[in-house]
C-alpha positions in Angstrom: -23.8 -77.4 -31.8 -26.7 -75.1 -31.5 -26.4 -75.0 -28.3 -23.0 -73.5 -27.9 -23.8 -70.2 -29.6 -26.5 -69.6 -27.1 -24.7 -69.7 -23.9 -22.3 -67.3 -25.3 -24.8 -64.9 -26.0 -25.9 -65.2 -22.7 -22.6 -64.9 -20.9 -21.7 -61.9 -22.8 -24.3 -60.1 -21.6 -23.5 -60.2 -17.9 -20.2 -59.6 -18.9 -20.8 -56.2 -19.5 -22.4 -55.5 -15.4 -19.3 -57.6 -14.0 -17.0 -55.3 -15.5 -18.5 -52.4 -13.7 -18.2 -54.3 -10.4 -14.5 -54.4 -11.1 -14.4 -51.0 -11.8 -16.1 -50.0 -8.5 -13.2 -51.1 -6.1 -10.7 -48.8 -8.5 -12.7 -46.0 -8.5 -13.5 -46.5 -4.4 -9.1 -46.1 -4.1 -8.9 -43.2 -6.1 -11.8 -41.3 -4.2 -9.8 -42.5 -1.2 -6.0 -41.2 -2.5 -8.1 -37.8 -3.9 -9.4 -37.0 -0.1 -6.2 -38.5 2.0 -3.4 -37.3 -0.2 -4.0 -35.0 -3.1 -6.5 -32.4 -1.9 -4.7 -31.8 1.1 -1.1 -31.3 -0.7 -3.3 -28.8 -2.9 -4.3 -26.6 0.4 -0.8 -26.7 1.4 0.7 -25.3 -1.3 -1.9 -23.0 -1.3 -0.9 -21.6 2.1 2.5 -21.6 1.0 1.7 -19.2 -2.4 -0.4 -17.0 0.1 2.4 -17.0 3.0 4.9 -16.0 0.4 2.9 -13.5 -1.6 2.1 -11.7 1.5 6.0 -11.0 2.8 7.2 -7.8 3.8 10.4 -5.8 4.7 10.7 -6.4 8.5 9.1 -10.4 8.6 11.5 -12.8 10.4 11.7 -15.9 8.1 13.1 -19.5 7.5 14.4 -20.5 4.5 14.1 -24.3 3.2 18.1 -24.1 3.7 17.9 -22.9 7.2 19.0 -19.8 7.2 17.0 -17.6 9.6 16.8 -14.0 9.2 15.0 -10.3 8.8 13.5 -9.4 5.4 15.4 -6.4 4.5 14.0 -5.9 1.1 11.6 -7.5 -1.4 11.6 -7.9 -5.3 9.8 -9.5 -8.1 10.6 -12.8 -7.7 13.6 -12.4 -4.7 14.2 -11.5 -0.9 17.1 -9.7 0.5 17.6 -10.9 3.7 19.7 -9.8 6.6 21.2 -13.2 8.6 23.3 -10.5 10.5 24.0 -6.7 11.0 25.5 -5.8 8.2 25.4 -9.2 5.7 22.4 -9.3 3.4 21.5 -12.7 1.2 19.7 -12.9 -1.6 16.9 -15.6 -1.9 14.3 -16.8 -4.0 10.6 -16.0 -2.5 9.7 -19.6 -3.1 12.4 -20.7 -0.6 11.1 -19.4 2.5 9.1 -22.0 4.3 8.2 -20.0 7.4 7.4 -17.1 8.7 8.2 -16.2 12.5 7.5 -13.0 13.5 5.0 -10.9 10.9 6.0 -7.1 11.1 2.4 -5.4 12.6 1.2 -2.3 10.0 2.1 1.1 11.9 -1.2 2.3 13.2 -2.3 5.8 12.1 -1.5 8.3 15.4 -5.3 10.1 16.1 
């Protein structure tokens, strides 16, 4: 019976370094997920914010509906864009998920 009390002592105590060895493989897949899934969704959406941010009367977009068409005019939080001559639709900046042709900045006549 004395016996018994001292083996458990024992055991408990590498216990505690086998329960960091179980650990390791966890922490191995979420280093894994981090570099293959989550950091580059976070550059993506990045590019997105930046894409949208930078828009312009005159940029030829895509909407995530499909509609293709001219930015005619830009607001807060909303494009007007022209689909054909003459009909406008308003959409939400967030929408657009590409850009075809950027307008060029006028360069100053010397």
């Amino acid at each position: 019976m004395f016996v018994t009390p001292a083996y458990a002592q024992a055991a408990g105590n590498a216990g505690a370094g086998a329960a960091f060895a179980q650990f390791i493989p966890l922490i191995l897949i979420f280093a894994i997920m981090y570099f293959l899934m989550i950091r580059p969704q976070q550059k993506r959406v990045k590019q997105h914010r930046e894409m949208v941010s930078a828009l312009k009367k005159g940029d030829h977009v895509v909407t995530q509906g499909g509609i293709i068409g001219k930015v005619a005019s830009v607001r807060d939080e909303e494009l007007e864009v022209e689909i054909a001559t003459g009909v406008k639709v308003r959409v939400i900046r967030s929408t657009v998920s590409q850009v075809l042709n950027k307008t060029e900045p006028v360069a100053a006549n010397a």
